[in-house]
N, C-alpha and C positions, 0 to 999 in steps of 0.2 A: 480591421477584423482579425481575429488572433486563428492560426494555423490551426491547421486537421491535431488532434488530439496525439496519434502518433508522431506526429512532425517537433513534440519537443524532446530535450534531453534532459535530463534531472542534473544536479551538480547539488550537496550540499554538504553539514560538517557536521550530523550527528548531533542538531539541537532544531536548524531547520532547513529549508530546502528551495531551491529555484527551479524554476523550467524555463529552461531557453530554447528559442525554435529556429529553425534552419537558416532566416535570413539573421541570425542574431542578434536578435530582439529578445531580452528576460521579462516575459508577459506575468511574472506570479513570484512576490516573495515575501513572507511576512518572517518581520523583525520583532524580538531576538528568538522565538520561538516558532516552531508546526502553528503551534494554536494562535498567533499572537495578531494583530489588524495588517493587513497586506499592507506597503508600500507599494505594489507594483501590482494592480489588480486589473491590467488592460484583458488578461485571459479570460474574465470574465464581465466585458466591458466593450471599451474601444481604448486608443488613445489616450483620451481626457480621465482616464484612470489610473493612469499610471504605466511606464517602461523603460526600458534602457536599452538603444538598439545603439549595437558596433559594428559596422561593416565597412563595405567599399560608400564612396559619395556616390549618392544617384541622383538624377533631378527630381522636384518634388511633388511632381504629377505622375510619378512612376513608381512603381511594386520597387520596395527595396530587394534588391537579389541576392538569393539563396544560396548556401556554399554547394559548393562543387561534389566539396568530400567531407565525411564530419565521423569520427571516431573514438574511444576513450583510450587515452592515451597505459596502455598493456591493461594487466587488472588496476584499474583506478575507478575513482570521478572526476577527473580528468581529461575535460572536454578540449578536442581539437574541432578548429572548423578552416575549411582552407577555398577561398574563392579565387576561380579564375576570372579575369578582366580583361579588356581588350589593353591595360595597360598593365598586366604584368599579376602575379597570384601573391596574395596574403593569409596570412594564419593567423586565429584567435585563439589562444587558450583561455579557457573560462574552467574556475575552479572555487571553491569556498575549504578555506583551510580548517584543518580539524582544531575547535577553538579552543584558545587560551589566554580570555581576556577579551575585546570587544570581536562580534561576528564580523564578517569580512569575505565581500564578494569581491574577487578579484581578475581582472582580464588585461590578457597580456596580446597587444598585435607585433606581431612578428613578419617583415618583409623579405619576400621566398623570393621573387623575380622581379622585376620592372621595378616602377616608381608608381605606386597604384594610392590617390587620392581617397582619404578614408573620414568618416564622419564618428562622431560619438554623441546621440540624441540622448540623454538624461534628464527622462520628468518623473518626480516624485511626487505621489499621492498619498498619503495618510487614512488611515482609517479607511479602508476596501474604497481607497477613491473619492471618499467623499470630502477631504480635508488638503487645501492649500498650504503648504509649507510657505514660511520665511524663508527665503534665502538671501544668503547673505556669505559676503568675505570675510574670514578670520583668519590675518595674519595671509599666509599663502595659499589657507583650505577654504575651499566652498563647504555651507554647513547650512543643513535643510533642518529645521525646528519646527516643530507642532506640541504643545501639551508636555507630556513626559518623552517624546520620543527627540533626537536629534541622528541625523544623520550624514557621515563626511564624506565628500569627495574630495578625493587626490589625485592629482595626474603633474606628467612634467609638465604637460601641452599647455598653451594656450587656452582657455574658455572663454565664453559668451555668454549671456542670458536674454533671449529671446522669446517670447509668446509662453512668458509663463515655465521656461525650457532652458537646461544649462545645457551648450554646444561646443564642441571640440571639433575641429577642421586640421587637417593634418596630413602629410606624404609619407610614405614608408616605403625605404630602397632594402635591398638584400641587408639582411645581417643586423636593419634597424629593429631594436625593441622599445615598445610604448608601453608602460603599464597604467590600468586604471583600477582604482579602490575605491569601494563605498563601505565605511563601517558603519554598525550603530552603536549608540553611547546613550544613556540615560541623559535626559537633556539639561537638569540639574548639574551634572557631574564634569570634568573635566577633559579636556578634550582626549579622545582616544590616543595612542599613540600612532606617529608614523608609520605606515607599512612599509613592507621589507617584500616587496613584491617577489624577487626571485627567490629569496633563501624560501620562503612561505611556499611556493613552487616544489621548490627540491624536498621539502619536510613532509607536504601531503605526499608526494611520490612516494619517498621511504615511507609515511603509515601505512600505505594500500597494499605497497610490496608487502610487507612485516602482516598485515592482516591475512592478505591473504595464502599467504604462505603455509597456517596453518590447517588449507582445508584437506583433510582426508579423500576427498574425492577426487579418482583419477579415469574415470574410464571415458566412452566414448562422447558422450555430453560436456564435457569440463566444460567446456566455454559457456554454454549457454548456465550450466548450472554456478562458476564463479560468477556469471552476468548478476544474477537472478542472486546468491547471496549478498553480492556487493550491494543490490538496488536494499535488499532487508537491513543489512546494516547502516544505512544511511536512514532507514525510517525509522532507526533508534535514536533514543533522546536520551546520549550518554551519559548527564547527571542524574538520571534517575533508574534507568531501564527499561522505562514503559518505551511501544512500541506502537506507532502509528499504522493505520491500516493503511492510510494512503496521505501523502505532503499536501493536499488542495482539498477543499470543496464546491458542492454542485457543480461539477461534469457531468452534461445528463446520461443517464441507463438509456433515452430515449429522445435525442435529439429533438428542441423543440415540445418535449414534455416538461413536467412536473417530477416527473423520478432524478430530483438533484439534492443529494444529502453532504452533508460535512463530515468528513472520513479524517479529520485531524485529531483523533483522540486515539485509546488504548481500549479498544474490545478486548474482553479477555480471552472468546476464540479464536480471531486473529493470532493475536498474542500467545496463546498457546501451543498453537499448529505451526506458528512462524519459530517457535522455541524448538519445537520438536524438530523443526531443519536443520535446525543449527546443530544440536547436538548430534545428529547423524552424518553430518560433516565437520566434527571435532572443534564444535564451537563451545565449550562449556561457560567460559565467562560471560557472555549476555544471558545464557541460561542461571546462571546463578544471580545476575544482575536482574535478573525480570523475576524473579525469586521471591529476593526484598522487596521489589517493589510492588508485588501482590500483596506480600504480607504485609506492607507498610498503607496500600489500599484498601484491603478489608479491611486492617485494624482487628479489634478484639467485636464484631459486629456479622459475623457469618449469617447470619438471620436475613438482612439487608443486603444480600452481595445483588452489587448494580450487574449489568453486559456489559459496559463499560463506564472509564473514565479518562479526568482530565491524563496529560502526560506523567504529569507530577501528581495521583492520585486522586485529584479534586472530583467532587462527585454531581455538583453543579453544572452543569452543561446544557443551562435554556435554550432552546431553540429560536431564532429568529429570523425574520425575512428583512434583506437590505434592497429596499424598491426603489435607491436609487441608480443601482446597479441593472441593465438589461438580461443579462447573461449570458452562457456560453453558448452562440449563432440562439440568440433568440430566447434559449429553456429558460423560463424562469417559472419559480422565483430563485433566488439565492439565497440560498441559508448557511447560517453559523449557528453553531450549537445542536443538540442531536437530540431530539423528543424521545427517542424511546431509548434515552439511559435506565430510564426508568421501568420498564419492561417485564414480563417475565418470561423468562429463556429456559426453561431446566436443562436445555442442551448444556448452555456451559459448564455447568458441574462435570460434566465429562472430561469436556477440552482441557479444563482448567487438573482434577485430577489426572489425566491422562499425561498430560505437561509432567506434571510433580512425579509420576511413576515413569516415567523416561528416564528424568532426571535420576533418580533411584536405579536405575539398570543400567544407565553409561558412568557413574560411579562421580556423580555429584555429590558434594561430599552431604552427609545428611544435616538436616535442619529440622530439629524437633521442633519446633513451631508451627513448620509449616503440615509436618505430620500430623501434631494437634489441632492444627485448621481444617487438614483432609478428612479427618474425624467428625469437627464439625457439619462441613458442606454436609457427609452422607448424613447424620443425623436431622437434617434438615431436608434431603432428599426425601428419608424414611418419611415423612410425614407430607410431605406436598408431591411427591413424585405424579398422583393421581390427580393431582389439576391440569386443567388445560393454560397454554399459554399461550404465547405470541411465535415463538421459534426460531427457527435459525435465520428465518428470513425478514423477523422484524416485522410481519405483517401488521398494517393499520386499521386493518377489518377485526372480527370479532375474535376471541380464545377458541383453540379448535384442543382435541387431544392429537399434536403433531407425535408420525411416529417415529420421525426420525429424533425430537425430545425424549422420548419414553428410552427409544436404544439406547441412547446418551447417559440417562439416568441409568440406565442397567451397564453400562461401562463405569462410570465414577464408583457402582458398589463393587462392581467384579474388581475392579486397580485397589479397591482398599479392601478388599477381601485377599490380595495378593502378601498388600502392604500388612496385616494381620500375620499372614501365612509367614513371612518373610521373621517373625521375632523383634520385630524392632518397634511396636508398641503394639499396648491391649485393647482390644473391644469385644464387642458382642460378634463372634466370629460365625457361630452357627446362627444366630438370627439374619445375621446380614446375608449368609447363604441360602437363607430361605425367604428373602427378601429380591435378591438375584434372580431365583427362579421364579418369584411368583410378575416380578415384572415381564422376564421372558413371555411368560405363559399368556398374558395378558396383552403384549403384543403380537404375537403369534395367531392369537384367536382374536382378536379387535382391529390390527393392521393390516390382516392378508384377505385378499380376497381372492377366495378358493378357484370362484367361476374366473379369472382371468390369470390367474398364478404369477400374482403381483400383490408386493406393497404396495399401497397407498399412501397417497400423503397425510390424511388422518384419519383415526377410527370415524369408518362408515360413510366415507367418503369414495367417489372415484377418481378423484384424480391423480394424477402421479407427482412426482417432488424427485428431484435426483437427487437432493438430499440422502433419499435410499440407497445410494450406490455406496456409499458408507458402510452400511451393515454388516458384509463380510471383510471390507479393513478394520473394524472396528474389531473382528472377532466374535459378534454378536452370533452368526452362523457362518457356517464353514463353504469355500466358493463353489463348493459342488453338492450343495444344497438344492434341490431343483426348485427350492423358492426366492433364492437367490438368481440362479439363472433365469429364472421368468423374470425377474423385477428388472434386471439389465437388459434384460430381450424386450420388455412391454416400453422401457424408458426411451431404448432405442427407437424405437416404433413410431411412440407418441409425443416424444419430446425431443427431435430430432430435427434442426433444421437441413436444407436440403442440401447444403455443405458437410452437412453430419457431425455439424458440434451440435451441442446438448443444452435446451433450456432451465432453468431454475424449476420453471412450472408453468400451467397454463396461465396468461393473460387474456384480457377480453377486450383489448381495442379502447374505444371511446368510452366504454363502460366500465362499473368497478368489479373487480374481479375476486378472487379469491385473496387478494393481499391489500383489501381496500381502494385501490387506485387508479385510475383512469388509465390508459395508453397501454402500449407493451414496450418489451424491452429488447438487447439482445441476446444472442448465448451467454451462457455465464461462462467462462472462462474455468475457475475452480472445477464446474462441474466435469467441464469435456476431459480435463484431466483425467477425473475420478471412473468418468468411464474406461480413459486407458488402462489404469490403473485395474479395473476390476476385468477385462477384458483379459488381460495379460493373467490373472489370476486363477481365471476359469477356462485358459490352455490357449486361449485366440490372443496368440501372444503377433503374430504378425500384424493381425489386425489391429493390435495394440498399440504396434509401431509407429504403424502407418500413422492412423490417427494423433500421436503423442509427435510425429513428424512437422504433421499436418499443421498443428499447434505451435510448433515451433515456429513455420514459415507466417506466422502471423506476428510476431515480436516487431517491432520498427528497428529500422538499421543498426541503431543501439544495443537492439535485445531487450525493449521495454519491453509489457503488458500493461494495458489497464485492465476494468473489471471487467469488459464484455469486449463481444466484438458482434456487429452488426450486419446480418447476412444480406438485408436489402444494398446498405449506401458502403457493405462493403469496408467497414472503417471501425477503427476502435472506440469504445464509448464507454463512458464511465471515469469516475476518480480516477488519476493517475499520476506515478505508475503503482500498481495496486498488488500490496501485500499480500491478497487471498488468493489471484494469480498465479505469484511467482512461486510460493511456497506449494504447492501440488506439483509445479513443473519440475521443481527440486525432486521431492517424493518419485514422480513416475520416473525421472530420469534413473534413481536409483534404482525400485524396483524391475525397472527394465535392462538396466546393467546386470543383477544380480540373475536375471534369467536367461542371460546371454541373448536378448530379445531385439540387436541391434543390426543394423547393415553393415556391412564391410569387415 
């Protein structure tokens, strides 16, 4: 059975991604790409789906045991894990080098005390499990082949193959180093080269150093918030720039539900709001890299813009259920590919404008293109803004008029009303101003409801969406608005669990709810932020604190997040670890810096 959700660490190289969990088992990895079929799909499985567990030898009617102590080695992804035995302590380092030339997971065991007996259990799965590899000797490498994929192992050690399973059995005194490698290679192609396990070691260190080096952010948060950009640049896909929202799919929102989606692609809000971090912590090259690669996404086709796509721009992303897979403790089903690429969102035009006008005011260098694009989007705003959609939360139930869409739409004309202002291209300046206001106006008298001095989640609706807590970040109205403070005051109220994070919205149990779908879920993460956030704004900056504190003590010993956190079992739930997370926790940590809102 694969570990509590928080119990894994991320390690990967900015193309894809692993999780490995405390006893040192890498339960999740798909080769050579985020999107590409798992080799290692036991996290959403058992065993017979695939893993790679290195640790101490146990017997094999017993819980392989957990490290002691497990950390990233300074700012890195560079995983240590160190177990005590009653024969003495060892240490793993697990790391995936930033690539150049075949992908490469690599684990190095290191002997700290005694003589402690260690094992190295190696099954590979193909295809999320469902496909048995050839394995075989070449020359001195084991080489796992299925279809187009081949994959190598390397070690000094000794190996075995038993029960379907390549095996390593081995002792490590002080000062012994073991290393093990699995690359992948196109299985047509030529064998990868040797690893270089230590120099590869030293090279990732200097990247992480040299990356993070450049972050501008120094105040009371640094650690959590370098945590929190390192996890973002690792869910970039640095030959292209697109930007995953999260390394895995279906982790459920709801243990034992149906809420299990495929988060291995590039949403453009994700993408957007996780750009805007970076740039606020003097990251401009992924900003300019995730640039291109919008612009290389649309294309010349703004009419058609998807909520998202593949990594590398593809816009084909079927949905599907793999029933041979159980799922994660039970949820199923398991799906790849994302049904609602297809969608309509008019939030994004926001995100996505709002991205490219950052860009523009921390002094990216301009790109007429993509100002021609921005041009476009509004011009397509202009004339659909007044449809209902589906919204930021992707619901599968009917088109509502969401209003946190509508504010959205009235941000993308206000940023290119700016963009206008600013000289640096022509449009309809005064129409788009009377376009601006007539959207305001239009939510203001369709979104608010007077009798309870609250936004709603859509015109004419009751119920709330903390989506709203947006409105005054967005600048849509100012935080001391008194319709602003009812909307944070009614969400606190109503959409408050009893820990006092914040839900998406109401759900309805066994029933379909407002978002088409059976069960509930738990706080959303993003949202509790944004309460911080808007708390701090409208002067309860202690209370801000507190809360944005509160949030912190919920990251696993790493400093992960996933999407939610679950106030009954107590535990994190959802995709992980998850882009829409980390990136607010960046944000409030700022904001909360800059209003000297911190203890000590």
């Amino acid at each position: 059975m694969a570990g509590r959700i928080e119990d894994y660490a991320l390690i990967g190289d900015m193309q894809t991604a692993a999780l490995v969990c405390r006893d040192g088992t890498v339960d999740w990895l798909c080769l050579p790409r985020f999107d590409s079929h798992a080799i290692f799909a036991g996290l959403l499985g058992t065993e017979e789906h695939g893993f790679w567990r290195l640790g101490p030898a146990h017997q094999a009617d017993a819980k392989p045991p957990t490290a002691a102590r497990r950390s990233y080695r300074g700012d890195s992804l560079i995983l240590e894990s160190e177990w005590d035995t009653p024969r003495g302590t060892v240490r793993v380092t697990d790391f995936m080098p930033p690539r150049d030339g075949a992908p490469q997971l690599i684990r190095i065991v290191e002997g700290v005390t005694g003589r402690v007996p260690m094992r190295s259990a190696l099954r590979m799965r193909f295809s999320y499990g469902r496909v048995v590899p050839w394995v075989h000797r070449h020359e001195t490498r084991t080489v796992a082949v299925a279809g187009p994929d081949s994959v190598w192992f390397d070690t000094e050690v000794e190996t075995y193959g038993e029960s379907l399973t390549t095996y390593a059995d081995f002792t490590v005194a002080p000062g012994d180093r073991v290393a093990f490698t699995i690359s992948w290679q196109p299985s047509h192609k030529e064998p990868p080269p040797l690893p270089e396990p230590e120099q590869s070691l030293e090279a990732t260190e200097d990247f992480w150093r040299e990356w993070v080096a450049h972050c501008t952010y120094h105040g009371p948060y640094r650690e959590a918030v370098i945590r929190s950009l390192i996890t973002l640049k690792a869910l970039t896909y640095a030959p292209t720039g697109g930007i995953v929202a999260a390394p895995t799919t279906s982790l459920p929102e709801d243990i034992g539900g149906v809420r299990n989606w495929d988060y291995r692609y590039t949403w453009l809000r994700d993408a957007a709001i996780t750009l805007s971090s970076l740039l606020r912590t003097g990251y401009r090259e992924e900003a300019r890299a995730w640039r291109e690669w919008l612009l290389r996404a649309v294309a010349g086709d703004p009419d058609n813009l998807q909520i998202m796509y593949g990594i590398a721009g593809e816009r084909e992303l079927g949905e599907a259920e793999l029933d041979w897979l159980p799922g994660y403790e039970n949820s199923a089903p398991v799906r790849v590919g994302n049904g609602a690429a297809h969608q309509l969102q008019l939030d994004v035009y926001g995100e996505v404008t709002e991205a490219l006008h950052l860009g523009n005011m921390t002094g990216l260098a301009r790109n007429d293109y993509a100002s021609l694009l921005q041009l476009k989007l509004i011009r397509y705003l202009e004339k659909h803004w007044q449809e209902p959609d589906e919204g930021i939360w992707e619901v599968r139930g009917p088109r509502r008029h969401f209003v946190h869409s509508k504010v959205m739409a009235w941000v993308a004309v206000d940023r290119t009303i700016k963009l206008l202002e600013s000289g640096d291209v022509d449009g309809p300046l005064e129409r788009w101003k009377e376009l601006r206001d007539e959207i305001h106006r239009d939510v203001c008298e369709k979104g608010y409801d007077k009798e309870r001095n609250t936004f709603t989640q859509s015109y004419g609706s009751r119920e709330l969406d903390a989506s709203l807590l947006l409105i005054p970040q967005m600048g849509f109205l100012p935080p001391d608005d008194k319709r602003v403070i009812g909307t944070i005051e009614a969400i606190q109220r109503e959409l408050s669990t009893p820990d006092g994070f914040i839900l998406r919205y109401p759900t309805d149990g066994e029933h379909r709810g407002v978002d088409g779908l059976p069960g509930d879920e738990g706080a959303f993460l993003a949202c509790s932020f944004w309460m911080a956030d808007d708390l701090a704004m409208i002067g309860r900056v202690d209370e801000a604190r507190k809360l944005f504190e509160k949030l912190l003590s919920l990251r696993n010993d790493l400093g992960l997040l996933a999407e939610e956190w679950d106030p009954r079992l107590q535990r994190q739930v959802g995709n992980f670890p998850q882009a829409f997370s980390h990136v607010p926790l960046i944000d409030t940590a700022l904001r909360l810096t800059a209003s000297g809102a911190y203890g000590g």
